[in-house]
C-alpha positions in Angstrom: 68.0 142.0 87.7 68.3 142.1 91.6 71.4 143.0 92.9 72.6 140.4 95.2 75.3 139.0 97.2 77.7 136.1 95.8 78.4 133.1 98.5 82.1 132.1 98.4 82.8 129.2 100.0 86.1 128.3 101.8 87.2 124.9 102.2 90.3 125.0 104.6 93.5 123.1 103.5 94.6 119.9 105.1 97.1 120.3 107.1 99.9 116.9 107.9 98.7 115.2 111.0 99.2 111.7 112.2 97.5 108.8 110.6 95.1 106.1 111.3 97.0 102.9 111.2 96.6 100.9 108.0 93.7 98.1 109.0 91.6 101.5 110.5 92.2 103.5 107.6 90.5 100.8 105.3 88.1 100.7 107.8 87.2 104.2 107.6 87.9 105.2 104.4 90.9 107.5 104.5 94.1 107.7 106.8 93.4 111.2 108.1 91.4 110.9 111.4 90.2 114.5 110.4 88.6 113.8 107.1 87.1 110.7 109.2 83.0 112.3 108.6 79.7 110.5 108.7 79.1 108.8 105.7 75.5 108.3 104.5 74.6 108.9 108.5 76.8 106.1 109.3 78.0 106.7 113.4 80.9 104.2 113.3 83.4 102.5 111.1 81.5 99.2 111.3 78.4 101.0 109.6 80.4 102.0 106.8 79.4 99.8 103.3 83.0 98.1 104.1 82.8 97.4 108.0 79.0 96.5 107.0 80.4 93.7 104.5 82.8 92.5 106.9 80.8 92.2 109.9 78.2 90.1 107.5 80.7 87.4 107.0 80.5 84.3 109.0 82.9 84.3 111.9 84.9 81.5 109.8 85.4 84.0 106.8 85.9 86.9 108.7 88.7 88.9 107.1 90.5 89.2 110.5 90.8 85.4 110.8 91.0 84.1 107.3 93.4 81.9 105.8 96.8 82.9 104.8 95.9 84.0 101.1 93.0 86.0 102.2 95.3 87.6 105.1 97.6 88.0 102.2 95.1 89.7 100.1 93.8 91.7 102.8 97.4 93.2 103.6 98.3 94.2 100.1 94.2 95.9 100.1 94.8 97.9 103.2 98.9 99.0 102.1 97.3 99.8 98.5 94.4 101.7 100.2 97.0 104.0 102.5 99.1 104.5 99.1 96.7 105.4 97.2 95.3 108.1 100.0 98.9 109.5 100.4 99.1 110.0 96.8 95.9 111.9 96.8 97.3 114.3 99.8 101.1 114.8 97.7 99.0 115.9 94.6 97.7 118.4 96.7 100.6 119.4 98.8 103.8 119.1 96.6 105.8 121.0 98.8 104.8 118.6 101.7 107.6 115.7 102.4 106.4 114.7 105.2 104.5 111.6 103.7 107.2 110.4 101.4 109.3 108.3 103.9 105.8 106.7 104.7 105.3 106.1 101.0 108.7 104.6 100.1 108.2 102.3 103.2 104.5 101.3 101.6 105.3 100.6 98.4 108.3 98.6 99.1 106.0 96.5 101.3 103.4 96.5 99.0 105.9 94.8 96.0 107.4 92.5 98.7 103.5 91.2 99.4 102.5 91.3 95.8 105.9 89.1 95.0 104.7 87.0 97.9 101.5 86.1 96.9 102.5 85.6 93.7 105.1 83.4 94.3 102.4 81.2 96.9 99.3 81.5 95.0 99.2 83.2 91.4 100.1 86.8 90.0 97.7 89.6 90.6 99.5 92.5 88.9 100.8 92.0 85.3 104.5 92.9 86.8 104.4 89.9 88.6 106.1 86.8 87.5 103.8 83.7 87.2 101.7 81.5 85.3 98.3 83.1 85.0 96.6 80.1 84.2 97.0 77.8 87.6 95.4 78.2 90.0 91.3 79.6 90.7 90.2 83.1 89.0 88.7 85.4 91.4 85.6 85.8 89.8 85.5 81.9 90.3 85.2 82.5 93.7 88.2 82.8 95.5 88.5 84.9 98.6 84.4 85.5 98.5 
């Protein structure tokens, strides 16, 4: 057997920086403008699979100027998205409390959406109160 050389690699660790506001961060997949990198060659946000679905819709469906249960649905996609990212970075960086001010904010206004919509439309979490059969599925086609 040759003798040869191991290859360690380094990945460095993330350090707290500011964040992408929440409609950009959906946009662009995370809220850390420095984990922000090509994706599948993609040069922008709007080539992404996400900006690329949006952009498809007609003008009438666009996300940005839907009705007020898709801008419902919308809000409580992008505050769930952030949440979900700033969960990923605490598992990571426990000693870190820099995000958790911005997470008790998020998921306060996440349960004050998802009470909202469920009080105007129907339930989308099993905490919610409601009657789960009014109202259209979403595999019926709402929201699509």
């Amino acid at each position: 057997m040759e003798n040869k050389n191991l290859a360690i690699a380094s990945v460095p660790i993330q350090q707290w920086e500011r964040l992408y506001d929440e409609n950009t961060a959906l946009l662009n997949g995370t809220v850390f403008p420095c984990l922000n990198m090509p994706f599948y060659a993609a040069e922008s946000a709007a080539e992404t699979p996400l900006g690329s679905a949006i952009s498809a819709l007609p003008q009438s469906e666009n996300l940005s100027s839907g009705n007020e249960q898709t801008q419902l649905l919308l809000q409580i996609m992008t505050v769930s998205f952030v949440l979900d990212d700033l969960r990923l970075y605490m598992d990571t960086h426990p000693a870190d409390t820099a995000p958790a001010d911005i997470k008790k904010e998020l998921v306060t206004k996440r349960k004050q959406l998802l009470s909202q919509f469920a009080q105007n439309h129907y339930p989308l979490t099993p905490d919610c109160e409601g009657c789960w059969q009014e109202g259209p599925m979403p595999w019926e086609g709402v929201c699509c």
